[in-house]
C-alpha positions in Angstrom: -30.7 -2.5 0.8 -28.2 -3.5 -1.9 -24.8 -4.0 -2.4 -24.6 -0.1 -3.3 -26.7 1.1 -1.2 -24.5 -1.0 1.6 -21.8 0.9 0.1 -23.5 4.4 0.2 -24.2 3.8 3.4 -20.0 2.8 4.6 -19.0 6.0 3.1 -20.7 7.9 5.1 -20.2 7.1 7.9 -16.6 6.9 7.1 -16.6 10.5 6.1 -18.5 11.6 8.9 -16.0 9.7 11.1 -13.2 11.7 9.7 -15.4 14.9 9.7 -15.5 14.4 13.5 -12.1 14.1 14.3 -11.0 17.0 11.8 -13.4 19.4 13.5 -12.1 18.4 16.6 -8.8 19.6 15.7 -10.0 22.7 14.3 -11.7 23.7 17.5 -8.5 22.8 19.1 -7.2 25.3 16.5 -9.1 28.0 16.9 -9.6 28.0 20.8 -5.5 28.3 21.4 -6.4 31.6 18.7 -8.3 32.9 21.2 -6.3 31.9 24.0 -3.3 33.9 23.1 -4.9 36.7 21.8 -8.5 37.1 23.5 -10.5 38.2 20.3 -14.2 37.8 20.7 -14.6 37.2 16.7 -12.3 34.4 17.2 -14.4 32.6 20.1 -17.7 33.3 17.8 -15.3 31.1 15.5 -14.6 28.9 18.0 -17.9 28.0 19.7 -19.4 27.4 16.1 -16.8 24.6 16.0 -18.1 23.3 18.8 -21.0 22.5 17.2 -19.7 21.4 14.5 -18.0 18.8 16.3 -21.1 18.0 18.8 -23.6 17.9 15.5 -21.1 15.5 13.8 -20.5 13.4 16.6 -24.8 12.8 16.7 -24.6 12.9 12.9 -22.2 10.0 13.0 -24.4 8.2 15.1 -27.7 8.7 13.1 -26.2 7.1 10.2 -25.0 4.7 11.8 -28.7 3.9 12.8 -30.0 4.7 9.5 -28.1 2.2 7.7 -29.7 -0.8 9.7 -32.0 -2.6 7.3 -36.5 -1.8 7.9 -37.2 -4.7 10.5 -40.7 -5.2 12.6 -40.4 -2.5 14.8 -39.6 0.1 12.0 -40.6 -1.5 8.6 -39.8 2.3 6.1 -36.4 1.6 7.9 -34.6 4.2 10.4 -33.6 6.9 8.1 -35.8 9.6 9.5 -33.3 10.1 12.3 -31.5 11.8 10.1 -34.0 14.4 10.4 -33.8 14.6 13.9 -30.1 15.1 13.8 -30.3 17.9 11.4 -33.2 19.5 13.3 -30.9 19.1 16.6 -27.7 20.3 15.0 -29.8 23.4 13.8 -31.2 24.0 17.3 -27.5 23.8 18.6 -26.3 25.9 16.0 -29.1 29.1 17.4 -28.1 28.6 21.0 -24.0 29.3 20.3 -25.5 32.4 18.7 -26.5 33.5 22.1 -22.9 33.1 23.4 -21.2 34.9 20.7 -23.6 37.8 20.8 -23.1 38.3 25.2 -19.2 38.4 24.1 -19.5 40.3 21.0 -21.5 42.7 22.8 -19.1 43.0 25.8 -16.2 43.6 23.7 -18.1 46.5 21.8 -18.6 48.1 25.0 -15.3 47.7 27.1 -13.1 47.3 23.9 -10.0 45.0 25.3 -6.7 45.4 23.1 -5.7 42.2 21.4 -2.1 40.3 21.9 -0.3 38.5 19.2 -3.2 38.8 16.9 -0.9 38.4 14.2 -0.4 34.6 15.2 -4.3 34.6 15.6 -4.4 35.6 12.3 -2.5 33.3 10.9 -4.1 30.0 13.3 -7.5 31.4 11.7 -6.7 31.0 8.2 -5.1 28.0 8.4 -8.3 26.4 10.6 -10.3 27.8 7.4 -8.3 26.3 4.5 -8.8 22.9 6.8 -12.8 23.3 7.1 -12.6 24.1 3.4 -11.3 20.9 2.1 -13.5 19.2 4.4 -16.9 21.1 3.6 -16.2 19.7 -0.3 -15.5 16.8 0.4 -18.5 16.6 2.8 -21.5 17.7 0.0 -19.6 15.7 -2.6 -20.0 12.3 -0.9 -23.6 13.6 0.6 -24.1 14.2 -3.0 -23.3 11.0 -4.0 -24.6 9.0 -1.6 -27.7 10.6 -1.5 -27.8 11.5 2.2 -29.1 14.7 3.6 -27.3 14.0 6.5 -23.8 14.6 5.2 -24.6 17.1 2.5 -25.8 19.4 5.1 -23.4 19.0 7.5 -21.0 19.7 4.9 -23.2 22.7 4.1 -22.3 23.7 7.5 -18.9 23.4 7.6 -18.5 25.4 4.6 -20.6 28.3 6.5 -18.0 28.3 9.4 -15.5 28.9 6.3 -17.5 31.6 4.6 -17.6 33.2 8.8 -14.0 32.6 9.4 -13.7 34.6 6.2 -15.5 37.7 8.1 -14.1 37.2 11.2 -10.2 37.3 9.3 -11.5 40.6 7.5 -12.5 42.1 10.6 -9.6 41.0 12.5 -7.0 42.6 9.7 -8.6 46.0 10.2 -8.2 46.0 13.8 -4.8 44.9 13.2 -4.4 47.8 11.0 -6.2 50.4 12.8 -6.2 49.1 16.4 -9.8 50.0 16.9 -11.0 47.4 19.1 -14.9 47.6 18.3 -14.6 46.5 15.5 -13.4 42.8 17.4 -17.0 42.8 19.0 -18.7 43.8 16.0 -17.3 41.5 13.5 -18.8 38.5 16.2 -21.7 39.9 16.4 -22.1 40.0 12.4 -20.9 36.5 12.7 -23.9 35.4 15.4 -26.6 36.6 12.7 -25.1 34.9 10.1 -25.1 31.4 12.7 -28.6 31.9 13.4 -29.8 32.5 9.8 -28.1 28.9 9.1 -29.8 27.8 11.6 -33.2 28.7 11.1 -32.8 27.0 7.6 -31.5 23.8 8.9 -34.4 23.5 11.2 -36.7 24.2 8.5 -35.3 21.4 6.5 -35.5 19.1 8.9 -39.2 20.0 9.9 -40.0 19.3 6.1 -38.3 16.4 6.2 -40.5 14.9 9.2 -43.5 15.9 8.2 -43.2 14.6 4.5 -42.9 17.9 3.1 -43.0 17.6 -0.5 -40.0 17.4 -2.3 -40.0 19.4 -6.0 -36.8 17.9 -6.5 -37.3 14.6 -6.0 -40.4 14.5 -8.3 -39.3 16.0 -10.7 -36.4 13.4 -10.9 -39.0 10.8 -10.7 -41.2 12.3 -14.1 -37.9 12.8 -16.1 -36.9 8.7 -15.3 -40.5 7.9 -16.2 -40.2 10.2 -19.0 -37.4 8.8 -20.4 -38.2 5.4 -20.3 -41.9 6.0 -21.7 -43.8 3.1 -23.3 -46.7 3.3 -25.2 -47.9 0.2 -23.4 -47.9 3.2 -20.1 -50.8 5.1 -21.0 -50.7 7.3 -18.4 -49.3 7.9 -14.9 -51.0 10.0 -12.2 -51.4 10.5 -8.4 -47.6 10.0 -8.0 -46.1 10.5 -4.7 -42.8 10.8 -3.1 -40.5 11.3 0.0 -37.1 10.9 1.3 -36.4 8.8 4.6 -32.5 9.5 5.4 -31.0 8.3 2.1 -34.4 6.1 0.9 -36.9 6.9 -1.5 -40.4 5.9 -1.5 -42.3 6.7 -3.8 -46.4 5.6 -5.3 -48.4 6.2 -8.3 -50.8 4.6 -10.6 -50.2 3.4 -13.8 -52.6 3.0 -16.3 -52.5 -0.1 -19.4 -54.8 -1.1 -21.3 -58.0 -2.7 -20.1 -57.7 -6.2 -21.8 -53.8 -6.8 -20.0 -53.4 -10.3 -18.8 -52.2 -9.9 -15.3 -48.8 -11.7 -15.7 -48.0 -8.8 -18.1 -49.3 -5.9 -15.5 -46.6 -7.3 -13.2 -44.2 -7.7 -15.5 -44.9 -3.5 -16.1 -44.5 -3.1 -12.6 -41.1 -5.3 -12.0 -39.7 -3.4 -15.4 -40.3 -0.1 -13.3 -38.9 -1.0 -10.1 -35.7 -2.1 -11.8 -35.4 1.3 -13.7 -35.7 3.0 -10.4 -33.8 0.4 -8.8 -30.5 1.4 -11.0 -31.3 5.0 -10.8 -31.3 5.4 -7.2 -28.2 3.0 -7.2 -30.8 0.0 -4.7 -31.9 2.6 -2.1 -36.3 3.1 -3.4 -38.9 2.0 -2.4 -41.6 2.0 -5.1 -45.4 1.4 -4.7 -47.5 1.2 -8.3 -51.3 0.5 -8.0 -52.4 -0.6 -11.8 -55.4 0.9 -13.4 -57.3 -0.3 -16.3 -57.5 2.3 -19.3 -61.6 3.4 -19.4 -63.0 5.9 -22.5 -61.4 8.9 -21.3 -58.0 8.0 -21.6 -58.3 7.3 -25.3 -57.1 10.9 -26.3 -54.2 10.4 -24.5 -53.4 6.5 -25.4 -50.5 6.4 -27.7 -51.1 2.8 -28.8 -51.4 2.4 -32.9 -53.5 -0.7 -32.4 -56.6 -1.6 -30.2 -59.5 -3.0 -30.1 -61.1 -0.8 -27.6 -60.6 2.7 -28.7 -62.8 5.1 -29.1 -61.8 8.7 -29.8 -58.2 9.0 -31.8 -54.9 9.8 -29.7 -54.9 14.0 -29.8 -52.9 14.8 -26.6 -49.2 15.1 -26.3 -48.0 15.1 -22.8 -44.6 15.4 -21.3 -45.1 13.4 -17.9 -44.0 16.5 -15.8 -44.9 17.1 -12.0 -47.7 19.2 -12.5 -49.4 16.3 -14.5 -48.3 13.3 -12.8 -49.1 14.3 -8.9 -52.8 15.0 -9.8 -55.5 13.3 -7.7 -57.5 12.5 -10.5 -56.2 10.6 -13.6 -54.7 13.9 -15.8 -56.2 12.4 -19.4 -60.1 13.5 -17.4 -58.8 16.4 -16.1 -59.2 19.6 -18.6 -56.9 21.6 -16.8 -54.1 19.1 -17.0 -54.3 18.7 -20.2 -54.3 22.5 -21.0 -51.1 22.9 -19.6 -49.5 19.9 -20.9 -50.3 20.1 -24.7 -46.3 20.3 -26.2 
């Protein structure tokens, strides 16, 4: 890992160092809410805090481990434990639901009047306009850093904002109305939303371990090749790509023509790594197998002059993901090149 990606790497755990102790205090926060006023939709609040502090906490260790360098033991590197913390945090996020449904559910039944809940109100929105700034903050520097990790615990700070939204709706009409209900109602609302959240985040994660494929992420990868095209690259295909934490690995083929010295194929290849080098800011890993160009690829071969060509160059392909992850080489492949005539 570079000097950048070093520096990718700092920030987040910095961030997620902060985010830690900021959701502490916002459970803090919210807990005295429901101290002094008993509100179920403000312990459904306060137990999603929880895991927002216990998810950031493992979080905060995962990228710690996920910075250390690939060694013998673990030569892609440790960034797939970011996967296992998001899949955890998920998991943790699904069991609070249980909690806030038993009291949501209890206060629907034996409704229980609510004291101060003006000052709960007021606690609430202030917890929320905390978790706000710190759920931007989060994605941006996930965002920028390019770690999954951070983005989506940011992700889920910003959900216990969008909830605490709900649950200060909810709590304003029984302030109005005094009609108790709708206290247990509002959590339970809340403990759908919570395990909906959850459900995604596991998702993600389970992607993410088994090497899901990543649209995204090629996609990104054709419009870099794409825009840094040669006609000395006469074709790409077979390309392949995943993330481990905040790394990117990624393998194709790249064909040139037949009669390359070899000194000049790897000059091709250490061209490319550099341009995905810069563009992932030091944190890819990139694989290219070189083929030599054969009869077939003539049609696609944008090369004025050589030696060996036998048909004239009649296809114009973009390099876009549905031509460059095909198992076969795309300029032999009829139904490639149907789709990618421009």
């Amino acid at each position: 890992m570079n000097s950048a990606g070093q520096d990718s790497a700092r920030s987040g755990i910095l961030i997620m160092a902060a985010a830690v102790c900021i959701g502490f205090g916002v459970m803090a926060l919210k807990f005295y809410g429901y101290w002094i006023t008993g509100s179920s939709a403000i312990l459904s609040d306060a137990l999603e805090s929880i895991i927002n502090v216990v998810a950031g906490a493992f979080a905060f260790g995962s990228l710690i481990l996920s910075a250390k360098p690939p060694d013998e033991s673990h030569p892609y590197g440790h960034g797939k434990i970011e996967f296992f913390s998001a899949g955890f945090e998920g998991a943790l996020i699904i069991l609070s639901a249980v909690g806030i449904f038993v009291e949501g559910l209890r206060q629907i039944m034996s409704p229980q009047p609510l004291p101060q809940l003006h000052l709960g109100l007021f606690i609430l929105l202030a917890a929320s306009l905390v978790n706000l700034g710190l759920g931007i903050v989060l994605i941006r520097v996930g965002r920028r850093t390019r770690s999954l990790l951070v983005e989506a615990d940011g992700r889920h700070v910003l959900s216990d904002v969008y909830t605490s939204a709900g649950v200060f709706i909810g709590l304003a009409l029984v302030y109005l109305t005094s009609y108790y209900r709708i206290d247990g109602l509002v959590a339970c609302i809340v403990g759908v939303s919570i395990v909906i959240m959850g459900v995604k985040i596991v998702r993600q994660a389970f992607g993410g371990l088994m090497d899901a494929s990543d649209p995204e992420l090629l996609t990104e990868i054709c419009d870099v090749l794409e825009r840094h095209r040669k006609d000395t690259w006469i074709d790409v295909h077979r390309l392949r790509a995943w993330r481990s934490g905040k790394l990117v690995h990624a393998d194709f083929h790249l064909i040139l023509p037949r009669e390359t010295p070899l000194e000049d194929g790897h000059n091709e290849v250490k061209e490319l790594e550099n341009i995905f080098d810069r563009h992932f800011q030091g944190l890819a890993e990139i694989l290219i197998h070189l083929d030599p160009c054969t009869d077939p690829e003539c049609p696609v071969c944008r090369q004025q002059s050589c030696d060996q060509r036998k048909e004239e160059n009649v296809v114009h392909r973009r390099w876009h993901r549905d031509v460059l992850t095909c198992d076969l080489d795309p300029a032999q492949n009829s139904t490639a090149n149907s789709r990618s005539l421009i």
